[in-house]
DRENVO-319119 format. One record per residue (C-alpha): x, y, z; chain. Coordinates in Angstrom, 1 decimal, m for minus. Layout:
SITE	X	Y	Z	A
...
END
This chain:
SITE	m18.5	m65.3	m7.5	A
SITE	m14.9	m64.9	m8.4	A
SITE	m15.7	m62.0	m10.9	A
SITE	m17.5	m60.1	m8.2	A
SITE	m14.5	m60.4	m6.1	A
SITE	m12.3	m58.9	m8.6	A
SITE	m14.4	m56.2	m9.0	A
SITE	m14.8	m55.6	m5.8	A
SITE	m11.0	m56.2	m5.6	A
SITE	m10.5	m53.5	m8.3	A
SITE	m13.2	m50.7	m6.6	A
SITE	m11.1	m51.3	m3.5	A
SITE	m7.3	m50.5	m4.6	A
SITE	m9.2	m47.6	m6.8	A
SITE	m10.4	m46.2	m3.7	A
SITE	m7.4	m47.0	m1.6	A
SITE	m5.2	m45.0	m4.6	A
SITE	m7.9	m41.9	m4.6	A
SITE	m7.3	m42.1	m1.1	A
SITE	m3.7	m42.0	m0.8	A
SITE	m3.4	m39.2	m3.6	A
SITE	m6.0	m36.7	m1.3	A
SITE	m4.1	m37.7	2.0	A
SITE	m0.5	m36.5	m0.2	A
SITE	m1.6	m33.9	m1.5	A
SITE	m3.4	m32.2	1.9	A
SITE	m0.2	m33.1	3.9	A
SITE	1.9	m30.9	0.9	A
SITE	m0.9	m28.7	1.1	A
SITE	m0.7	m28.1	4.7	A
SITE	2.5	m27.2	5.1	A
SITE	2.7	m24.8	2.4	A
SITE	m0.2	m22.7	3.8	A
SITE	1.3	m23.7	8.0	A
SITE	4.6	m21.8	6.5	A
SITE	3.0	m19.0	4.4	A
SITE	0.7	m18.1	7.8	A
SITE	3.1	m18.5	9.9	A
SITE	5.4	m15.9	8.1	A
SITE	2.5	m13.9	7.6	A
SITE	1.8	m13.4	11.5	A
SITE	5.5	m13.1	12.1	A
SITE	5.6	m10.3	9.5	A
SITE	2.7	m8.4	10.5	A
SITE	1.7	m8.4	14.4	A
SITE	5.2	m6.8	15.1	A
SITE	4.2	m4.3	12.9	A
SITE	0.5	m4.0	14.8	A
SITE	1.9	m4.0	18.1	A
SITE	4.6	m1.5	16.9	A
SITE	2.4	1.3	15.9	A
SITE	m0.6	0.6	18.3	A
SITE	m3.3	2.0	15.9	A
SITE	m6.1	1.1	14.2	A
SITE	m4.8	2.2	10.9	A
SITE	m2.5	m0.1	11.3	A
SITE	m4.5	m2.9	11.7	A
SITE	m7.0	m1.7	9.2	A
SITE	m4.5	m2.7	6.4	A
SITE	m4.3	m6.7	7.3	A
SITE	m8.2	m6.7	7.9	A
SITE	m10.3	m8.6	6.8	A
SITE	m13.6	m7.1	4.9	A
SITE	m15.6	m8.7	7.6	A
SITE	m13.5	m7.4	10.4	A
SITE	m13.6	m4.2	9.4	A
SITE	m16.9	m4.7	9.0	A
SITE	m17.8	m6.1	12.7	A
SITE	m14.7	m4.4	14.5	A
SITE	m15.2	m1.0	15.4	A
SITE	m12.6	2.1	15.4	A
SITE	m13.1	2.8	19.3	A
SITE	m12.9	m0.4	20.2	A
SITE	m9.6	m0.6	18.9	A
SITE	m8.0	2.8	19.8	A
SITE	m9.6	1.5	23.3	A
SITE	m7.3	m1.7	23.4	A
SITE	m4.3	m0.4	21.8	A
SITE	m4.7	2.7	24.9	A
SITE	m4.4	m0.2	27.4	A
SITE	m1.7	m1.8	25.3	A
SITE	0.7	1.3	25.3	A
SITE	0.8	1.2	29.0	A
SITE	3.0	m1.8	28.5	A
SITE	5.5	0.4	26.9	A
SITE	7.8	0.0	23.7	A
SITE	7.5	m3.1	22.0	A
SITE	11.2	m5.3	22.2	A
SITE	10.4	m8.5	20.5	A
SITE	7.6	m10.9	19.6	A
SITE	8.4	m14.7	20.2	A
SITE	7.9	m17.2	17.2	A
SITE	4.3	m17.7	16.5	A
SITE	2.1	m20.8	17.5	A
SITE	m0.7	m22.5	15.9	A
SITE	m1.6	m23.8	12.4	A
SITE	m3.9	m23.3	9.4	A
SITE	m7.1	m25.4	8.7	A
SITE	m8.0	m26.3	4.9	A
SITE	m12.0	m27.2	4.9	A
SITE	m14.2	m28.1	1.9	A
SITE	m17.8	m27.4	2.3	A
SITE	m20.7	m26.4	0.2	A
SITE	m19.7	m23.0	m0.6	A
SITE	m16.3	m24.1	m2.1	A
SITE	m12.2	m24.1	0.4	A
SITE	m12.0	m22.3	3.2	A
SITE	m8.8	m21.5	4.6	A
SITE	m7.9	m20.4	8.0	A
SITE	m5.4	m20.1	10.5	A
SITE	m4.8	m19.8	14.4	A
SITE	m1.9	m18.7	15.7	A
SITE	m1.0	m17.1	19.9	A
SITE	2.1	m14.5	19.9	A
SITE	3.7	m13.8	22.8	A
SITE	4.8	m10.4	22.8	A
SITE	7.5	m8.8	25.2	A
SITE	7.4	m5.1	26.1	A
SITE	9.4	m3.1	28.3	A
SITE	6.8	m2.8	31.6	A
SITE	5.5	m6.5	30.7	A
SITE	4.0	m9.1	27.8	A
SITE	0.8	m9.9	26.1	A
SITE	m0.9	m12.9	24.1	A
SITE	m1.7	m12.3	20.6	A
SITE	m4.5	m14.7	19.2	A
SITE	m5.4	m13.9	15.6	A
SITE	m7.4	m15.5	13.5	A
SITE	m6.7	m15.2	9.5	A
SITE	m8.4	m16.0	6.7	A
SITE	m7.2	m17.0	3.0	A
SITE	m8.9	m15.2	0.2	A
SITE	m7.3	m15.3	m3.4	A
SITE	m3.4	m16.5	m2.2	A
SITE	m3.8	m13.4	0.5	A
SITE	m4.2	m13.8	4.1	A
SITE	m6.2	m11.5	6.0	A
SITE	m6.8	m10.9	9.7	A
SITE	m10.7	m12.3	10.6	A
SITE	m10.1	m11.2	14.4	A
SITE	m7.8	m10.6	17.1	A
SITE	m7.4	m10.8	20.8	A
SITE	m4.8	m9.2	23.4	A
SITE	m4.2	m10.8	26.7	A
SITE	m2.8	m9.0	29.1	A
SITE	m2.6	m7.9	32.8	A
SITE	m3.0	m4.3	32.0	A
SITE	m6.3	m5.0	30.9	A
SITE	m6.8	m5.9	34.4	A
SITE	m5.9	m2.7	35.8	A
END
């Protein structure tokens, strides 16, 4: 009986250590790939909502969104968009990034909402990215706006 506790005993701190190590290691984890997103979508959705074109987008996309998303539909929004006028500055970008193991190996993704102010009024940025070999990669995007209401 005593022998079984201590192996039981041992098994335990084993798993408790394991444990610990994974929980460490995702917390460092996290915030590396919270601050690499986060500068990603403050670097790039200026630069989106500065030019208002698909091109533009086309060079942060994802093979999927390219894939799903089409041209029009894009020259479409950004149409709408450019009745809010000149871009003058995007506030600091909210949200996080995900880490996930499942059968098919990591996946890595990250939410963030942008609040972008324009000279005739603002709009709500949601994008979605996606980690693929240390680079980040738009998956989708959304624009919130009243002009779309008009």
């Amino acid at each position: 009986m005593k022998k079984a506790l201590m192996v039981f005993g041992v098994v335990f701190l084993v798993l408790i250590t394991v444990g610990a190590i994974f929980l460490g290691y995702s917390i460092w984890n996290g915030a590396r790939l919270d601050n690499s997103s986060r500068a990603y979508v403050d670097d790039v959705v200026p630069k989106i909502l500065s030019a208002m074109s698909k091109d533009e987008i086309m060079k942060y996309a994802s093979p999927e969104f390219q894939l799903f998303v089409s041209g029009n539909q894009l020259e479409l929004t950004f149409h709408k968009l450019k009745g809010l006028g000149e871009l003058i500055k995007c506030e600091k970008p909210t949200g996080q990034s995900l880490m996930k193991v499942t059968n098919k190996g990591e996946e890595i993704t990250a939410d963030y909402k942008v609040t972008a102010k324009f000279k005739n009024g603002n709009a709500d940025v949601y994008i979605k990215l996606g980690q693929s070999n240390e680079h980040w990669q738009i998956l989708a995007i959304r624009f919130e706006s009243p002009i779309f209401l008009k």
